[in-house]
N, C-alpha and C positions, 0 to 999 in steps of 0.2 A: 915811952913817948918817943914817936919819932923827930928825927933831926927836924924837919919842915915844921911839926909843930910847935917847940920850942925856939925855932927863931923869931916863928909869931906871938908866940906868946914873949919874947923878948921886945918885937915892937910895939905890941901893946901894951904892953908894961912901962915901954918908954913913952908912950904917948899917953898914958895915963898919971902918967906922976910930970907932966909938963917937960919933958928933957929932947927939946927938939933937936939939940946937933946930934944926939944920938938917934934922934927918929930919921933924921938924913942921911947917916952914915950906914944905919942899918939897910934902909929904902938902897943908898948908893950902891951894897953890897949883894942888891938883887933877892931881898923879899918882898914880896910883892905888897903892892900898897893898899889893896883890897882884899887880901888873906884873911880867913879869920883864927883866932888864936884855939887853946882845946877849948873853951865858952861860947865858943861860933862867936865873938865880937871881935870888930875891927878895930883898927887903930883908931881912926877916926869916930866912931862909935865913944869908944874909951874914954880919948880927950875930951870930947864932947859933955859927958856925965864928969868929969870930974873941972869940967869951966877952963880946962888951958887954954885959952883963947890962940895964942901963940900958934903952940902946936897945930892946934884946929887950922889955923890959916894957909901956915905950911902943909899942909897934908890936903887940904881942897886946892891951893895951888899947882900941886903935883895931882892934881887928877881923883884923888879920893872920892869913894861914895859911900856910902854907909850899908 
């Protein structure tokens, strides 16, 4: 698995288990906020199905689409 997809699949992993300073930090570190992880799903996606509302809010704030 390449690097690129494992940092996605690290944001989405943090956006699915609700850990938004880490979905910041990651975002801050330049992965992009509309990537999808190796399941083709976004971050935003993720949060979404798993109800972090939090998350969800921060990541449509910063631009997210599904």
């Amino acid at each position: 698995m390449g690097d690129d997809v494992e940092r996605l699949n690290a944001l989405t992993e943090a956006a699915a288990e609700g850990k938004t300073n880490d979905v910041i930090k990651l975002l801050e570190d330049g992965i992009p906020i509309n990537g999808r992880d190796g399941n083709s799903k976004t971050a935003l996606y993720r949060a979404c199905c798993q109800g972090k509302s939090q998350t969800v809010r921060e990541l449509l704030k910063r631009g997210a689409r599904s």
